[in-house]
Backbone as CSV, one residue per row, in Angstrom:
resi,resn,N_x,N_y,N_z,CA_x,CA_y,CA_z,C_x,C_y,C_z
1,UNK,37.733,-7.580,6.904,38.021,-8.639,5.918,36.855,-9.614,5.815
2,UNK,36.647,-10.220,4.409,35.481,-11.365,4.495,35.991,-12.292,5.033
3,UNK,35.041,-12.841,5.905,35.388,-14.134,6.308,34.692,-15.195,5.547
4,UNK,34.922,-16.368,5.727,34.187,-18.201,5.338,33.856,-18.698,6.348
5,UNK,32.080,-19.117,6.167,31.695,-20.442,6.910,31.561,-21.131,6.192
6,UNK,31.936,-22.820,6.368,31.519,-23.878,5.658,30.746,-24.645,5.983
7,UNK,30.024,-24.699,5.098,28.616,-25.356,6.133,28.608,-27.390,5.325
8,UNK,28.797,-27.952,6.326,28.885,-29.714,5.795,27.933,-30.064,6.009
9,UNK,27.129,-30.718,5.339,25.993,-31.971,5.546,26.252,-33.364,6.052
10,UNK,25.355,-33.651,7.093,26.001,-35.091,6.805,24.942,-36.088,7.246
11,UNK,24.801,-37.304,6.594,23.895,-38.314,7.252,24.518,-39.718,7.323
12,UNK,24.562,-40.497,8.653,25.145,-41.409,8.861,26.271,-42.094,8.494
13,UNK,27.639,-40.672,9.041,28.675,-40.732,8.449,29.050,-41.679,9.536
14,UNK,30.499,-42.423,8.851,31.358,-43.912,9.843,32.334,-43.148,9.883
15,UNK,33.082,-43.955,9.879,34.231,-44.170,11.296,35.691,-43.065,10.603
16,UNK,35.239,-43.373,9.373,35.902,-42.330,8.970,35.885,-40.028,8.410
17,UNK,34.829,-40.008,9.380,34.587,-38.755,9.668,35.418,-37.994,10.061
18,UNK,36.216,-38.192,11.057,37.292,-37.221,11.479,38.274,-36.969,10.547
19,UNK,38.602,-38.366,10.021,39.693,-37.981,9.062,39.218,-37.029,7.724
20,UNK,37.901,-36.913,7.419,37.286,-36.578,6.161,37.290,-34.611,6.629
21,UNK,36.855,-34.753,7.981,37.335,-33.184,8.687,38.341,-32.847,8.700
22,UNK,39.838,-33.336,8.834,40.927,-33.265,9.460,41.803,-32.775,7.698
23,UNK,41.117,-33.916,6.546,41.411,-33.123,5.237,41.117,-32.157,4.823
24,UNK,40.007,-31.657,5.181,38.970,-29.987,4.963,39.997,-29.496,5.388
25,UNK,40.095,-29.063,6.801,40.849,-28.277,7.595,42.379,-28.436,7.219
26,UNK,43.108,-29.234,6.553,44.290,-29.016,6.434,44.493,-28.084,4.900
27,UNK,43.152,-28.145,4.309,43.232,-27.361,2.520,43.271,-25.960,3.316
28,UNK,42.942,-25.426,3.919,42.662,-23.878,4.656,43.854,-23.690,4.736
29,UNK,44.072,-22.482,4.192,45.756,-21.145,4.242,45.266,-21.029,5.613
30,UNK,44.210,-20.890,6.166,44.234,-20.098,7.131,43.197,-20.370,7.961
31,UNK,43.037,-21.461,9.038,41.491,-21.738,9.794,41.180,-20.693,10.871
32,UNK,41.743,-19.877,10.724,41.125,-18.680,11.745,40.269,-17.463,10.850
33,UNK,40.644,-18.293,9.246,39.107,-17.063,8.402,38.084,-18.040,8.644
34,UNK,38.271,-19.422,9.195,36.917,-20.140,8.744,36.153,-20.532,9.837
35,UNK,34.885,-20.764,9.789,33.902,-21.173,10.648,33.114,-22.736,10.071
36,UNK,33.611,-23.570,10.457,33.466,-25.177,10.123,31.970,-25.297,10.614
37,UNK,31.177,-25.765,10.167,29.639,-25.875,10.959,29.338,-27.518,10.062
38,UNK,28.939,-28.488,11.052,28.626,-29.910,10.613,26.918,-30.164,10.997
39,UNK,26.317,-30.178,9.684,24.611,-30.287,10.144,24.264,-31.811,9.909
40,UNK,24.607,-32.441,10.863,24.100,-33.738,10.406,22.684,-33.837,10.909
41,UNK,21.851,-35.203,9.891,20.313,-35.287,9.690,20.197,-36.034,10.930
42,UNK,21.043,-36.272,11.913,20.232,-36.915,13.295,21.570,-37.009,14.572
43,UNK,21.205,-36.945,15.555,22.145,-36.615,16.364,23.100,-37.901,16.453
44,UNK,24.241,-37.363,16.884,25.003,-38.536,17.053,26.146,-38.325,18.087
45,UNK,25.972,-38.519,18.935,26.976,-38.179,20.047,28.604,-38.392,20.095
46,UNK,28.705,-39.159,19.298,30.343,-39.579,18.929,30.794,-38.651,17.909
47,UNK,30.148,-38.151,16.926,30.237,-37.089,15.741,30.437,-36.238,16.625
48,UNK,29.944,-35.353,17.519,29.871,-34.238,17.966,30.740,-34.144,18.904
49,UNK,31.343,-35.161,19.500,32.374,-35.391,20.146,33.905,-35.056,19.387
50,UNK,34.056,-35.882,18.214,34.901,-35.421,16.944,34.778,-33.912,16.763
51,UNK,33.501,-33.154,16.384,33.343,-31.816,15.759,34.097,-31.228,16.970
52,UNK,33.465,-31.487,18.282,34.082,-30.573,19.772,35.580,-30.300,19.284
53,UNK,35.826,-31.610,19.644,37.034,-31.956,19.427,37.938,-31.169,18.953
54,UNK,37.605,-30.954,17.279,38.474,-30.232,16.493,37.690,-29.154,16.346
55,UNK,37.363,-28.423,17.343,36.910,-27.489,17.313,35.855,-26.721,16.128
56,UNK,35.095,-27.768,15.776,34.221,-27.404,14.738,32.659,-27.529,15.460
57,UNK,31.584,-26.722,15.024,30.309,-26.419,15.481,29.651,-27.377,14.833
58,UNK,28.807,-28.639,15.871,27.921,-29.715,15.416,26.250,-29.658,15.504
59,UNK,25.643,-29.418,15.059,23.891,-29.295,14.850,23.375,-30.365,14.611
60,UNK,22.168,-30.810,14.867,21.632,-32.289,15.104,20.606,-30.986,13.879
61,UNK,20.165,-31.821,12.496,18.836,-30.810,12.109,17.719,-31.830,12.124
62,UNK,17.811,-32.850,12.840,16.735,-33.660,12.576,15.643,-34.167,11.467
63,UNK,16.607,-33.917,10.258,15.882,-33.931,9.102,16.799,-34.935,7.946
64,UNK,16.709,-35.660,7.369,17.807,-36.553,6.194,17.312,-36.207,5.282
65,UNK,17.346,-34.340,4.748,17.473,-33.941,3.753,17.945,-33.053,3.359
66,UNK,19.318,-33.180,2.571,20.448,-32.139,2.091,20.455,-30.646,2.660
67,UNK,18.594,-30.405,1.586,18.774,-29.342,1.382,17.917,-28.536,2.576
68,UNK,17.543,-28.753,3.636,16.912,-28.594,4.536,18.605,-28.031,5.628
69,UNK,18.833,-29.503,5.529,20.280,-29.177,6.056,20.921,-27.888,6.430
70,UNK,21.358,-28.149,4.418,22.331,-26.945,4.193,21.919,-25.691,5.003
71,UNK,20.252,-25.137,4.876,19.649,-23.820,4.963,19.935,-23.697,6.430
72,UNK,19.657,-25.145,7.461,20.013,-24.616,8.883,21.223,-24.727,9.039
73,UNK,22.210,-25.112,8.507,23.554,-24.970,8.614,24.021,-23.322,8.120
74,UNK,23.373,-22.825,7.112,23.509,-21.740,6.954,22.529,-20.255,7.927
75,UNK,21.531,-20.796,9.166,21.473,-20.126,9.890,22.330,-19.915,11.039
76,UNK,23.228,-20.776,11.053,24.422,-20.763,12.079,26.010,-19.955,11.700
77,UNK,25.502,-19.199,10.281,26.367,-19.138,9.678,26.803,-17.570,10.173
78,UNK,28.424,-17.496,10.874,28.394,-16.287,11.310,29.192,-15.366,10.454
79,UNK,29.385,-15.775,9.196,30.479,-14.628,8.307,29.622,-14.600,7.238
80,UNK,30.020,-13.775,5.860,28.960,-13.413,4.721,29.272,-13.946,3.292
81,UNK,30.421,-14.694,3.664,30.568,-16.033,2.916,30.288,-17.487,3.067
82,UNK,29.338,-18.119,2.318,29.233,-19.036,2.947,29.376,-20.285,1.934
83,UNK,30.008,-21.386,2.435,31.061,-22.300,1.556,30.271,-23.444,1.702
84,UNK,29.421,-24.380,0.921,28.581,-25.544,1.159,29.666,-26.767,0.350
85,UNK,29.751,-27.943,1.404,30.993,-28.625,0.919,30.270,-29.606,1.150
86,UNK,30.327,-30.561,0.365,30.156,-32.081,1.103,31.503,-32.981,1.034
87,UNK,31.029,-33.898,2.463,32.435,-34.450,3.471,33.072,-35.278,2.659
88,UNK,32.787,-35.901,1.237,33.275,-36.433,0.382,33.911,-35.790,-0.542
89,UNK,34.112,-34.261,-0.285,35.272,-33.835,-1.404,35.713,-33.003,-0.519
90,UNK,36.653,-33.062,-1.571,38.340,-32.436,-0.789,38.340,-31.115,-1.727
91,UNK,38.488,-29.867,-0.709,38.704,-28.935,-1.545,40.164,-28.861,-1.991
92,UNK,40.547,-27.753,-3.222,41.835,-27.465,-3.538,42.983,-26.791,-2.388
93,UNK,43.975,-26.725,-2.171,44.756,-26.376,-1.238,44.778,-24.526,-1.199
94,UNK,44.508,-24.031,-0.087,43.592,-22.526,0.229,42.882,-22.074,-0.411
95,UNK,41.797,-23.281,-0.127,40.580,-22.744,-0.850,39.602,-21.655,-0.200
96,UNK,39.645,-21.482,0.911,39.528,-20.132,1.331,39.824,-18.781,0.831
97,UNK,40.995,-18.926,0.720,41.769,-17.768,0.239,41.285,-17.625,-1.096
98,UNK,41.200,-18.303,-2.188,40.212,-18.909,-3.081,39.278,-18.160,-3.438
99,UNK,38.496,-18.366,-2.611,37.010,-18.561,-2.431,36.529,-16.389,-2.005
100,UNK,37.529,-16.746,-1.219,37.455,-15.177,-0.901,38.218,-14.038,-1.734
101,UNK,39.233,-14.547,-1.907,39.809,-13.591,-3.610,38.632,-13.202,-4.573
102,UNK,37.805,-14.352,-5.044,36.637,-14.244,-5.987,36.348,-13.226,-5.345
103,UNK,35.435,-13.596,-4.238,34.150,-12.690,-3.595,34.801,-11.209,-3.801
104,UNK,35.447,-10.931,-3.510,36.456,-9.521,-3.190,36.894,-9.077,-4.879
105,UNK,36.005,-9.717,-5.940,36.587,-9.563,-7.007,35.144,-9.116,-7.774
106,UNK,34.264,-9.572,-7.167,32.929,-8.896,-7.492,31.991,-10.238,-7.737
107,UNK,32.162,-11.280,-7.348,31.448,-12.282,-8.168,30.600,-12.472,-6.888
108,UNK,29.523,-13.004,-7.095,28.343,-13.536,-6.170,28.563,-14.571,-5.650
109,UNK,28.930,-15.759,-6.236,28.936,-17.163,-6.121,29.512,-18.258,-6.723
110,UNK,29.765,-19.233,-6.848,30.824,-19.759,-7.570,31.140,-21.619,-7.447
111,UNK,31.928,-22.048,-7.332,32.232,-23.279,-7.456,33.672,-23.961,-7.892
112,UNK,34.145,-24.799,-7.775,35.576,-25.042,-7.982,35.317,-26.270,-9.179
113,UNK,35.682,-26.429,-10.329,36.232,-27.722,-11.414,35.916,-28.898,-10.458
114,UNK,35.300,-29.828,-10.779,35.547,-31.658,-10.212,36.812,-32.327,-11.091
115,UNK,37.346,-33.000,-10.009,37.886,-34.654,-10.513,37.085,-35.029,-9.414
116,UNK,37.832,-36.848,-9.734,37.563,-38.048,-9.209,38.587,-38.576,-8.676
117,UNK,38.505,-39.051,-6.980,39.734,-39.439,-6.433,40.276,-41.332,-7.248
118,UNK,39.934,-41.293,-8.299,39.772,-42.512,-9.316,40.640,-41.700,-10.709
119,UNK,41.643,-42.483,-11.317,41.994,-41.842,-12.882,41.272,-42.777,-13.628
120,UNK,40.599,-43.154,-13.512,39.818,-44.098,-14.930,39.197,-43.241,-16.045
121,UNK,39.072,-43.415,-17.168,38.740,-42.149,-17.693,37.061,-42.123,-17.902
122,UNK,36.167,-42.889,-17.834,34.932,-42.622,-17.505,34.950,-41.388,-16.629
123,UNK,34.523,-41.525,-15.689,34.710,-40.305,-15.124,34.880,-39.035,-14.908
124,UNK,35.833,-39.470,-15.418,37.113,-37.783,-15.247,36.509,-37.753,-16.405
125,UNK,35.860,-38.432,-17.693,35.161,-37.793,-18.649,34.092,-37.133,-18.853
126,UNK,33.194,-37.231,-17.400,32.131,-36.328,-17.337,32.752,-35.100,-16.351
127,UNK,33.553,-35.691,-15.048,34.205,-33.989,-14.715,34.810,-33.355,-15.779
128,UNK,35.382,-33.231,-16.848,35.771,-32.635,-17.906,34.725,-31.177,-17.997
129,UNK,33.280,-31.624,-17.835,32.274,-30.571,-18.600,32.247,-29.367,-17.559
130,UNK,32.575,-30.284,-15.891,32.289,-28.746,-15.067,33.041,-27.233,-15.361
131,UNK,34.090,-27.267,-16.001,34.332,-26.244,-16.595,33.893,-24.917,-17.344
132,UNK,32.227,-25.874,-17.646,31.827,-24.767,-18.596,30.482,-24.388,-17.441
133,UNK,29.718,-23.098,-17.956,28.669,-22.652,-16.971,27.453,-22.995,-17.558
134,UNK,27.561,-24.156,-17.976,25.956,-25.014,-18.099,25.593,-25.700,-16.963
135,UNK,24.042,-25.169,-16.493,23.413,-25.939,-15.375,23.505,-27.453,-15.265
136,UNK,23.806,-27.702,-16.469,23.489,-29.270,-16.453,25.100,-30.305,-15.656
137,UNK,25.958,-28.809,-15.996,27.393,-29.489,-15.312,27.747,-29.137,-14.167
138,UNK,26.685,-28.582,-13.144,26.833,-28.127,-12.031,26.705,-29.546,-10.931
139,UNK,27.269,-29.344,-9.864,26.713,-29.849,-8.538,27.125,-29.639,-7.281
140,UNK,26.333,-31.029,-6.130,27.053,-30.130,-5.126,28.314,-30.740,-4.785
141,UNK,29.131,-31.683,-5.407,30.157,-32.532,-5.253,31.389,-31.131,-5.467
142,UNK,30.967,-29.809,-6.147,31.989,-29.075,-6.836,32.155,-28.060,-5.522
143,UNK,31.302,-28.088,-4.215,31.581,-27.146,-3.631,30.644,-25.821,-3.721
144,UNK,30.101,-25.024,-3.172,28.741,-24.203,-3.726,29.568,-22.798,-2.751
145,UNK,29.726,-21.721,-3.339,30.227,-20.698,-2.380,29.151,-19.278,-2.532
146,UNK,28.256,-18.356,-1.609,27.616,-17.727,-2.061,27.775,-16.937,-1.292
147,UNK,27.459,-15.509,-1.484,27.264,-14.220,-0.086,26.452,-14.354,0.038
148,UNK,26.368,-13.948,1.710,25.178,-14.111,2.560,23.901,-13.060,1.817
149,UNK,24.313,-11.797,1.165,23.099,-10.979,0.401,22.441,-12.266,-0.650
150,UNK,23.033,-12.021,-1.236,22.150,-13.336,-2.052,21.595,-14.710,-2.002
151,UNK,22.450,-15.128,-0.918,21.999,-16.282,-0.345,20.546,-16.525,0.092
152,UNK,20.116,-15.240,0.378,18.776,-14.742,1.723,18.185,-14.240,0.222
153,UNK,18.620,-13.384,-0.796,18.239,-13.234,-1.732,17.083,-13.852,-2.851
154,UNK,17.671,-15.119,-2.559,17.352,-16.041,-3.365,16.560,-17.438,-2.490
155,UNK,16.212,-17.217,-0.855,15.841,-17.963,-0.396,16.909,-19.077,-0.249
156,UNK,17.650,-19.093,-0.389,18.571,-20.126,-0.104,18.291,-21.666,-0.697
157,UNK,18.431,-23.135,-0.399,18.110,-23.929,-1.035,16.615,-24.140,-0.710
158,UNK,15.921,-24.965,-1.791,14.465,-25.277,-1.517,14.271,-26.333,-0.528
159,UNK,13.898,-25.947,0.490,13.935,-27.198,1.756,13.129,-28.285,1.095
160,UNK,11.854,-28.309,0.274,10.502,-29.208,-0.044,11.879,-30.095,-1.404
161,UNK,12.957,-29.778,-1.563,13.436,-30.734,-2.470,14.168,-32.019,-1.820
162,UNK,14.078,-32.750,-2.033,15.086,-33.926,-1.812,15.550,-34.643,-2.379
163,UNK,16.077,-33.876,-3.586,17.202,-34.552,-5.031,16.998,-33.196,-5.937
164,UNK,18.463,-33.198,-6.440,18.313,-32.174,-7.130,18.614,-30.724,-7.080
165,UNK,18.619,-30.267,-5.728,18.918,-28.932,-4.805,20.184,-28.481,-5.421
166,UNK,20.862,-29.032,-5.678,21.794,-28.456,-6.194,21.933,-27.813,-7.601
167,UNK,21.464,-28.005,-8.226,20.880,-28.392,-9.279,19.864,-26.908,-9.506
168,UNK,19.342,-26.683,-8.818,17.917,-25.961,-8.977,18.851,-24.546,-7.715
169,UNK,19.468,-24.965,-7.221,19.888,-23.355,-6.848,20.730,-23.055,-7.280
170,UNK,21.991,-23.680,-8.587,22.589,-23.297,-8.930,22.068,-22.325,-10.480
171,UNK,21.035,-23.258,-10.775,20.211,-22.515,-12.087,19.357,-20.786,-11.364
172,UNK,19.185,-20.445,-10.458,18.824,-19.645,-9.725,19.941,-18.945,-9.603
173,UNK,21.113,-19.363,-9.077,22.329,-18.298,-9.240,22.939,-18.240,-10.803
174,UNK,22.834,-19.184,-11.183,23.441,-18.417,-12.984,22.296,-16.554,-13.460
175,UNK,21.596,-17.057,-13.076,20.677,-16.027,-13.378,20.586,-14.715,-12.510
176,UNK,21.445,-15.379,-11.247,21.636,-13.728,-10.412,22.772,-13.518,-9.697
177,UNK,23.212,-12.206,-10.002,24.673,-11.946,-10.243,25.523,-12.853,-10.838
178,UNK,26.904,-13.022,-9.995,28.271,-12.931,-11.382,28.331,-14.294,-10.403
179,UNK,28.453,-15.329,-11.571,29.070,-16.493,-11.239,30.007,-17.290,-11.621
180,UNK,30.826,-17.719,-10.575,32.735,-17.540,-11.139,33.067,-19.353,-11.088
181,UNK,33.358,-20.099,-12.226,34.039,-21.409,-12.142,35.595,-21.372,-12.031
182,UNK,36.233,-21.609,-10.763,37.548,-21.771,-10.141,38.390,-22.862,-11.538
183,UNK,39.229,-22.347,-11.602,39.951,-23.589,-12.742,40.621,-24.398,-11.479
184,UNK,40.511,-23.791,-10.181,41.273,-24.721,-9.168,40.319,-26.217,-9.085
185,UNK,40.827,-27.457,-8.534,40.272,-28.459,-8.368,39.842,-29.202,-6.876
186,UNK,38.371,-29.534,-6.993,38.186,-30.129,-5.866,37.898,-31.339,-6.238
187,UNK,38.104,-32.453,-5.364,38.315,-34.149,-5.527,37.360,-34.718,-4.478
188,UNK,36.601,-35.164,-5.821,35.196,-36.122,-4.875,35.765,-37.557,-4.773
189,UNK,34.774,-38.119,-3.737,34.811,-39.207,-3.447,34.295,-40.542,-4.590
190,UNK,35.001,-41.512,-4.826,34.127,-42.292,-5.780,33.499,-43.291,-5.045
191,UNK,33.338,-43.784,-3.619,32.916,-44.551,-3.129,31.436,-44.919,-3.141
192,UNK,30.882,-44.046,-3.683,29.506,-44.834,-4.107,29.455,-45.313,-5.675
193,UNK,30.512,-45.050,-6.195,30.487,-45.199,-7.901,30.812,-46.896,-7.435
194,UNK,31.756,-46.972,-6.535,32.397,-48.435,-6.446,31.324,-49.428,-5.573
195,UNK,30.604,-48.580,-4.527,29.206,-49.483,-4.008,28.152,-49.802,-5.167
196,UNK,27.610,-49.099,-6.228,26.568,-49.048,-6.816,27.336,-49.749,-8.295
197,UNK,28.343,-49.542,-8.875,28.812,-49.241,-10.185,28.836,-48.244,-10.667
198,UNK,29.920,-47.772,-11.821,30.107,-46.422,-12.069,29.019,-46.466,-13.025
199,UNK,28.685,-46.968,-14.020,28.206,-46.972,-15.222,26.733,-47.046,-14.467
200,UNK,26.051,-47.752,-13.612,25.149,-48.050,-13.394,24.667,-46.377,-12.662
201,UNK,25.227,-46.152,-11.578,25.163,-44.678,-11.082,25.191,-43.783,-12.073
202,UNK,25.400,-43.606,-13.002,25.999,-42.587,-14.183,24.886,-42.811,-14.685
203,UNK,24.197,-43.544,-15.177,23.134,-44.027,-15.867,21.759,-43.165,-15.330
204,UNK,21.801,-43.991,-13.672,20.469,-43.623,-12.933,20.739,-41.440,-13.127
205,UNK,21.729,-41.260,-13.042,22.062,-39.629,-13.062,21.622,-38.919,-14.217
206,UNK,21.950,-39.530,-15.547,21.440,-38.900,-16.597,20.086,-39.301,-16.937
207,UNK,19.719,-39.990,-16.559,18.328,-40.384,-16.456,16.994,-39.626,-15.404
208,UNK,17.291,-39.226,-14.321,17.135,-38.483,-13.385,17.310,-36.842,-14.335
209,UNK,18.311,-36.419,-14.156,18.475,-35.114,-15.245,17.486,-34.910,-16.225
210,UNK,17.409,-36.066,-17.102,16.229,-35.803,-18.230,14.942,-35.695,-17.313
211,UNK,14.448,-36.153,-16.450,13.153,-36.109,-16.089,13.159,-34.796,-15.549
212,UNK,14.186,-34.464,-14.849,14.471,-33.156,-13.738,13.684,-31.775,-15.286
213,UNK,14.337,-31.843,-16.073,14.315,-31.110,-17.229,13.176,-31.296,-17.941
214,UNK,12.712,-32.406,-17.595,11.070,-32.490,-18.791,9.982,-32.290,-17.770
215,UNK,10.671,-32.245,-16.331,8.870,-31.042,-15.398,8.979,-32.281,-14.653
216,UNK,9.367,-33.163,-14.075,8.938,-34.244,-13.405,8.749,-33.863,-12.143
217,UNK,8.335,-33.960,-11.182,8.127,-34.150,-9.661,9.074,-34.367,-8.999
218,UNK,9.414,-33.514,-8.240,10.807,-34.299,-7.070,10.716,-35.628,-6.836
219,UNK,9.367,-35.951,-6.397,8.938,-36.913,-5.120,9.209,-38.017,-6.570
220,UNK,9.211,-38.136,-7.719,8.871,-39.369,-8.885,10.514,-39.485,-8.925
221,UNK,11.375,-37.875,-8.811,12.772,-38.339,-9.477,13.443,-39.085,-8.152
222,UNK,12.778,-38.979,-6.795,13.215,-39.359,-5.826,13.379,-41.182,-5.763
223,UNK,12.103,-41.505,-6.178,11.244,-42.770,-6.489,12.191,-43.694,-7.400
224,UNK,12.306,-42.615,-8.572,13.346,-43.592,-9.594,15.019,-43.703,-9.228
225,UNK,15.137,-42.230,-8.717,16.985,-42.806,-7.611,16.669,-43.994,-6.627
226,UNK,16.091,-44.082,-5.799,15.906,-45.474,-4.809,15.672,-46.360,-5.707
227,UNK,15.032,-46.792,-6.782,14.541,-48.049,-7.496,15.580,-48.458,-7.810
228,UNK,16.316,-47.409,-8.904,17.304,-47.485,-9.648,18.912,-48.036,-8.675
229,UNK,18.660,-47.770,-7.564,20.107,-48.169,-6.929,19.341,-49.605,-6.094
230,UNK,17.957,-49.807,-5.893,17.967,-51.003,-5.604,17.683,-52.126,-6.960
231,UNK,17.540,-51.714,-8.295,17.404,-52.596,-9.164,17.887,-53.769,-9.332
232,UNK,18.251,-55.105,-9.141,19.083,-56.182,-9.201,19.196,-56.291,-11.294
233,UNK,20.056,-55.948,-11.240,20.659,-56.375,-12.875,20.912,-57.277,-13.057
């Protein structure tokens, strides 16, 4: 049978980590298909204490970048599914089962629909678009699921990125093999919409996108996300 690893990112998660694990693990039909792996960007001895804990596998990658992350989280990865989640969304209830129905259905890779743990309709008016298989409505808030053949296939994420990775390996998988959008729903976090502003975050995003798309430089779109969230308005 296929199994699922899920591989989490994380950088200088608080106090509410366990509980953000304890929701993962309760969406699973079944935690004996899954292999939980937590790559956080710097060690933290109380995290890994939690991961022990609930019996999930903790990696220090010494790096505070996503996509560097993800790739050593995905060398720890011991099944040929592999499920990239971040600790701010909640997958749909057996999303495993999910996730692995697809695979077993012929598809390569895939992703689940966004909401917003928020009903305001901003929002939920841009999750509306993940539905369709335009790069531009992809991310990694939706959950990223790939086989290990293609994963290695395709080099996995670009470690030299640090914005955007999601973004740029999902345009890489539209283009190889079968890629499947779940009508099931996974529920992100809005807590940085409510630290930064929604409109203001939304802004710096489509703004970022256009440059991403007109050839810009990681390191410039990197430059204008930090400016842009320290801007005083």
């Amino acid at each position: 049978m296929t199994l699922l690893s899920v591989i989490i990112p994380c950088h200088k998660e608080d106090a509410l980590f366990r509980e953000r694990l304890i929701r993962i693990l309760k969406q699973a039909a079944n935690t004996e298909n899954i292999q939980l792996v937590v790559a956080d960007s710097m060690y933290n001895p109380e995290l890994k204490l939690v991961s022990d804990h609930l019996g999930i596998q903790y990696f220090n990658c010494s790096v505070a970048r996503r996509s560097s992350q993800m790739n050593i989280g995905a060398k720890h990865a011991i099944h040929n599914t592999i499920f990239f989640l971040h600790l701010d969304s909640i997958p749909p209830k057996d999303f495993d089962l999910l996730i692995l129905e697809t695979i077993e259905q012929g598809h390569d890779s895939g992703c689940f629909r966004l909401s917003f743990d928020d009903s305001g309709w901003f929002l939920q008016f841009f999750a509306w678009f993940t539905r369709f298989r335009w790069p531009l409505a992809r991310g990694g808030d939706q959950g990223l699921f790939i086989t290990r053949a293609l994963f290695d296939h395709i080099h996995g994420f670009r470690d030299e990125l640090a914005i955007m990775e999601d973004i740029d390996i999902c345009r890489r998988l539209l283009k190889n093999g079968k890629f499947a959008i779940l009508k099931e729903i996974i529920t992100t976090s809005t807590r940085k919409y409510k630290k930064y502003g929604a409109f203001r975050l939304q802004l710096i995003f489509g703004y970022i996108h256009l440059l991403y798309w007109l050839g810009f430089s990681n390191e410039y779109l990197l430059r204008v996300y930090r400016s842009g969230l320290t801007l005083k308005l």
